[in-house]
C-alpha positions as CSV (number, residue, x, y, z in Angstrom):
1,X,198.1,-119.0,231.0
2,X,197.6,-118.2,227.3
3,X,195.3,-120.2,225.0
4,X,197.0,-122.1,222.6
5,X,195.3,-121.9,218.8
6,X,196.3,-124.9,216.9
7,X,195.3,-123.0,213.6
8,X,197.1,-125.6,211.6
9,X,196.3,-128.6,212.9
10,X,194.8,-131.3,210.5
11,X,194.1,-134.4,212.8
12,X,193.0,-134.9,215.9
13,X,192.6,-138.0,218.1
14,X,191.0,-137.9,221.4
15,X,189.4,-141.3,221.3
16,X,189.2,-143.3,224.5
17,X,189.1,-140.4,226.5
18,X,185.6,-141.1,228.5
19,X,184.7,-137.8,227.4
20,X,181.2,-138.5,227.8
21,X,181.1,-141.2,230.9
22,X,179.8,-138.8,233.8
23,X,178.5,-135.5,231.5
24,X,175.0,-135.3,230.2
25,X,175.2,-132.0,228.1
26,X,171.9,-129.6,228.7
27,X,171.3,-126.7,228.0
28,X,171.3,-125.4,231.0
29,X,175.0,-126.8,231.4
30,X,176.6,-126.5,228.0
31,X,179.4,-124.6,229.8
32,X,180.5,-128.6,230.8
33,X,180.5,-129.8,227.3
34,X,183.6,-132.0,227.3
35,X,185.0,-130.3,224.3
36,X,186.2,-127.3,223.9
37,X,184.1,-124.5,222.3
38,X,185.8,-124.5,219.1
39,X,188.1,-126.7,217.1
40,X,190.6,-125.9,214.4
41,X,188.9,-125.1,210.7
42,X,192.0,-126.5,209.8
43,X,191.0,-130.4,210.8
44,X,190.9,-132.8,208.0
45,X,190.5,-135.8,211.0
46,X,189.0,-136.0,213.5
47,X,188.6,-139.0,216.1
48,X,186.1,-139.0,219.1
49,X,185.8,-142.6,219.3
50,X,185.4,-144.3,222.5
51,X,184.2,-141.4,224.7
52,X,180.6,-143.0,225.8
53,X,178.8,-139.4,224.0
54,X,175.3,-139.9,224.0
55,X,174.6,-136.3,221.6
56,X,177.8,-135.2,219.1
57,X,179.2,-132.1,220.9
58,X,178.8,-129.2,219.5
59,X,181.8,-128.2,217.9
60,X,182.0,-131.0,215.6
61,X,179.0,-130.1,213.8
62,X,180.4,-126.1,213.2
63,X,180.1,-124.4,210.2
64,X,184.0,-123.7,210.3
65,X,184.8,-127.1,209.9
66,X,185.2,-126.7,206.1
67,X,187.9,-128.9,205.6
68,X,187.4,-131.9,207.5
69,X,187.0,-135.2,205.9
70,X,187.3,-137.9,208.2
71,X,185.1,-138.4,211.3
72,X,185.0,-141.1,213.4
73,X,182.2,-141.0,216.3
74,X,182.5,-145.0,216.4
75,X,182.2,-146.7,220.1
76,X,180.0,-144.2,221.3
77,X,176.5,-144.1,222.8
78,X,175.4,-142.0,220.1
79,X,171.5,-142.7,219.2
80,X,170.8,-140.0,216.5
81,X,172.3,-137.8,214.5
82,X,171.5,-133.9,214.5
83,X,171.1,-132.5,211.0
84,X,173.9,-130.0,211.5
85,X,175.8,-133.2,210.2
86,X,175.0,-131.4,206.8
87,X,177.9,-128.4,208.1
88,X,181.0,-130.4,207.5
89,X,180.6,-130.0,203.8
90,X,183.9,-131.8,202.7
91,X,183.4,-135.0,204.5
92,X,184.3,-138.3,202.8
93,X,183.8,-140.7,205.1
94,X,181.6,-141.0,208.4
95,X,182.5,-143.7,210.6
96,X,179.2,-144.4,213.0
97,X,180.1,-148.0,214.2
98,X,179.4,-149.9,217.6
99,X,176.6,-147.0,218.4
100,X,172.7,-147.7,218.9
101,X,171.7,-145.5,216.2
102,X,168.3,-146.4,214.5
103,X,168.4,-144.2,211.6
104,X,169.6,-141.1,209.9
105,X,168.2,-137.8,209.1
106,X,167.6,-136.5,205.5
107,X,170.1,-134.0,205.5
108,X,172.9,-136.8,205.4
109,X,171.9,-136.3,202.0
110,X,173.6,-132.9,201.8
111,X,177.0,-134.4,202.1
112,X,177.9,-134.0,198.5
113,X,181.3,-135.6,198.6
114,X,180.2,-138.6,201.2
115,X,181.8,-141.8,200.1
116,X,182.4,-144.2,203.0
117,X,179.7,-144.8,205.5
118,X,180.2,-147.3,208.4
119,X,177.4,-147.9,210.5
120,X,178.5,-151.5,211.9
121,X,176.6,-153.1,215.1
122,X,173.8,-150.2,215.4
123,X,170.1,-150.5,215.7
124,X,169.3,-149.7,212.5
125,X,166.1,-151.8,211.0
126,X,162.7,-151.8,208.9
127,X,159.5,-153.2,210.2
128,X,157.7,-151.6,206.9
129,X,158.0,-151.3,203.1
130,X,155.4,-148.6,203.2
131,X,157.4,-144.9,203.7
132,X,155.5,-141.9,204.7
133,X,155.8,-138.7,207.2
134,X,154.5,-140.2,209.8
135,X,157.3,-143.7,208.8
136,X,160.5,-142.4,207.5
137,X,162.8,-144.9,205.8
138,X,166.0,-145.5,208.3
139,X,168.1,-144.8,205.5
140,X,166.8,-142.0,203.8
141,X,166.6,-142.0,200.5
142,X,168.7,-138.6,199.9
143,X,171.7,-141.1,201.3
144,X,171.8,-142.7,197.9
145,X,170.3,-140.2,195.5
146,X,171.9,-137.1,196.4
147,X,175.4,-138.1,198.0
148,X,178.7,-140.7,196.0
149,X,178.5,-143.0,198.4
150,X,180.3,-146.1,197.4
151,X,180.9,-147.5,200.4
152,X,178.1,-148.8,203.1
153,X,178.5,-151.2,206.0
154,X,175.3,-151.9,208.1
155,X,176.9,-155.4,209.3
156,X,175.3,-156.2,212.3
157,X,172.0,-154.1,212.4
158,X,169.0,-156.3,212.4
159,X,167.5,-155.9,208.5
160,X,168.4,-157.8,205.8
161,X,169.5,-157.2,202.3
162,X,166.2,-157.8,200.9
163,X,164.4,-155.0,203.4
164,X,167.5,-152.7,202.3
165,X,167.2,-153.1,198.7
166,X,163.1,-152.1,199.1
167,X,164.3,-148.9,200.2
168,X,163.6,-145.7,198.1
169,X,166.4,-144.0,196.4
């Protein structure tokens, strides 16, 4: 059977799927990935919510993915994101929610164009004012110097508004 290329294909929707409920993605067996090795560069959206991922696969965080600017990993099991998140150069919006996520890497700071960030009912909190190396801020503080954002929701993560507003940046 022939492999269909979706070349223009703009959104995608494979949430609720379970693509993640029995597969734990090594390296040893990254041939079982649940996605497939390459997705459109055409995708402007792109929906993998509900699909109990523990890691973001793979080809989501490609370099061909030059046009997408809607991603929603929400409803996940998702406890870090990679900093290949910096790849998907024209995103806009990042939708995180219902995940146990306790903070973000510095390169979310290399999403020039990011203006909606959802990160609803995660994990995310500060047990210090003081920010080093060694106790990274769980918002770092390229996320609001370096990026448009206009647009944050941490409802639901245990740290309040007066712990977020101590943060650098």
């Amino acid at each position: 059977m022939p492999i269909v290329k979706l070349s223009k294909l703009q959104n995608l929707s494979v949430g609720g799927n379970l693509l993640g409920k029995h597969i734990v993605v090594t390296e040893a067996n990254a041939s079982s990935d649940p996605f497939p090795p390459e997705l459109p560069s055409s995708l402007k959206q792109l929906k993998v919510n509900d699909n109990f991922l523990s890691n973001v696969p793979r080809p989501i965080l490609s370099v061909h993915l030059v046009k997408l600017e809607k991603l929603d990993l929400s409803s996940n099991q998702l406890a870090a994101i990679p900093m290949e998140i910096s790849n998907l150069v024209a995103l806009t919006e990042l939708n995180l929610d219902k995940n146990v996520i306790v903070s973000l890497p510095d390169a979310i700071g290399k999403l020039k164009k990011l203006k909606v960030l959802s990160l609803k009912s995660n994990h995310i909190s500060v047990h210090s004012t003081i920010w080093s190396d060694k106790n990274p801020q769980p918002l770092p503080k390229s996320l609001f110097e370096d990026t448009p954002i206009i647009d944050l929701n941490l409802h639901g993560n245990p740290m309040t508004s007066t712990q977020l507003n101590a943060m650098e940046g």
